[in-house]
C-alpha positions, 0 to 999 in steps of 0.5 A: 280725873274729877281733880284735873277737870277742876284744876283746867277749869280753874287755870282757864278762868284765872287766864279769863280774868287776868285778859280781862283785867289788862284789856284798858277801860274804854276811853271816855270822851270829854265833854266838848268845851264851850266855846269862848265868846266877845261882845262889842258894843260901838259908841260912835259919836255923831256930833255935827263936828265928825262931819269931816270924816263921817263916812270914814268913821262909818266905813271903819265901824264895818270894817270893824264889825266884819274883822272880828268874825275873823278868825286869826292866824293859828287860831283853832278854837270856835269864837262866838262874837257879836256887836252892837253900834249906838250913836249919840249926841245931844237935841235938848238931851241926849240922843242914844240910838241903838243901830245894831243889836248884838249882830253876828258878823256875818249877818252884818248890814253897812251903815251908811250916811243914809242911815244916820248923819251928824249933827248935834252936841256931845254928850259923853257922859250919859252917852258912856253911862247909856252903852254900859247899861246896854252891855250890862244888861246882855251881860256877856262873859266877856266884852270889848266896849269901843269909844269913839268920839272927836270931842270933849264933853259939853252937854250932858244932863243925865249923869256926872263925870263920877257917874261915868266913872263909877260905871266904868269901875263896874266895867273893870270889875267885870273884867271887861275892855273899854278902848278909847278912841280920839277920831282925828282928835288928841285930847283924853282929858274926859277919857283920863278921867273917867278911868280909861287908861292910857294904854287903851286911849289912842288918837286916830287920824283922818285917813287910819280909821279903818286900817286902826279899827281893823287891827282893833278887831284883831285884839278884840278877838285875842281877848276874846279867845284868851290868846291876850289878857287885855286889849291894848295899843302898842306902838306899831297902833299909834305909828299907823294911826299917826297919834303923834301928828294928831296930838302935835296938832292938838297941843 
């Protein structure tokens, strides 16, 4: 009897153990991701020769900054962005005003011509040595840093074209974007040669500035996602930015 007892003891913890052991271990569940995130610095040009298009170039910079908060068709995952606007020009030195600091879209505030207005020269070696020293100490995992200008440098004091170069180059290591945009305006010769490459340079023209600044949100955010390596323009860009009219201009 003694000798059943234990065998039925036995049979029973040996059927105990083995629901135990093919019962599966309790998920773990990940840990959340991160969330992926894009800072856009502005650098807009404020000379007195954008007055011609000076509120369409302001309403394209809000158009910008209300874009990039938007999500993207099929896009799922959270994407933090941000943006930062600063003008320059040149009154005996340059000028570099920061407008707005690292806003979020939707606390976003227009900038209007009451705000700031044109005048002055272009500075755009210092101006472009100025927004990369304000990019790099945020230092952002990723960032999109957005020229825009209606002219070639003619006063800067601060830094030479190696200069802006060499910061550029920083930028590039970084692996951060830098676009490059001619505002009614078709000549890249400073662009070129501080390194801004061609697929990233793109003459708007008068009247395309927002509907182009709103695409470059966009690119701004597939970047930001990783959905794209780069951002860059293609030829559905520059055909709405009608690049060939404001170069056949400009040539």
């Amino acid at each position: 009897m003694l000798r059943k007892a234990f065998l039925s003891a036995a049979l029973v913890a040996g059927f105990a153990f083995a629901a135990c052991a093919a019962r599966p271990a309790p998920d773990t569940a990940p840990e959340p991701e991160a969330p992926k995130a894009v800072h856009s610095y502005i650098l807009l040009d404020r000379t007195g020769s954008m007055s011609n298009l000076w509120d369409e170039a302001l309403t394209s910079v809000n158009t910008y900054a209300a874009a990039v908060g938007e999500a993207g068709e099929g896009e799922t995952a959270p994407l933090e962005t941000s943006v930062t606007l600063a003008v320059f020009d040149a009154q005996d030195g340059l000028q570099y005003d920061v407008l707005r600091e690292s806003v979020a879209p939707t606390d976003w505030q227009s900038v209007t011509s009451d705000e700031v207005s044109p005048r002055g020269m272009t500075p755009l070696f210092d101006a472009i040595g100025r927004i990369i020293s304000t990019a790099e100490s945020d230092n952002p995992e990723k960032a999109v840093i957005v020229i825009m200008t209606d002219g070639l440098e003619n006063s800067s004091r601060e830094i030479t074209r190696e200069g802006a170069r060499a910061a550029l180059d920083r930028v590039e290591a970084k692996g951060w974007e830098v676009v490059f945009l001619g505002a009614d305006f078709g000549k890249f010769d400073d662009a070129e040669a501080v390194g801004v490459s061609a697929a990233q340079t793109m003459a708007v023209g008068k009247g395309t500035l927002e509907e182009s600044m709103n695409r470059l949100a966009a690119k701004s955010r597939s970047y930001g996602s990783g959905a794209a390596p780069s951002v860059e323009f293609d030829a559905e860009d520059r055909a709405i930015a009608k690049e060939a009219e404001v170069k056949d201009r400009d040539n």
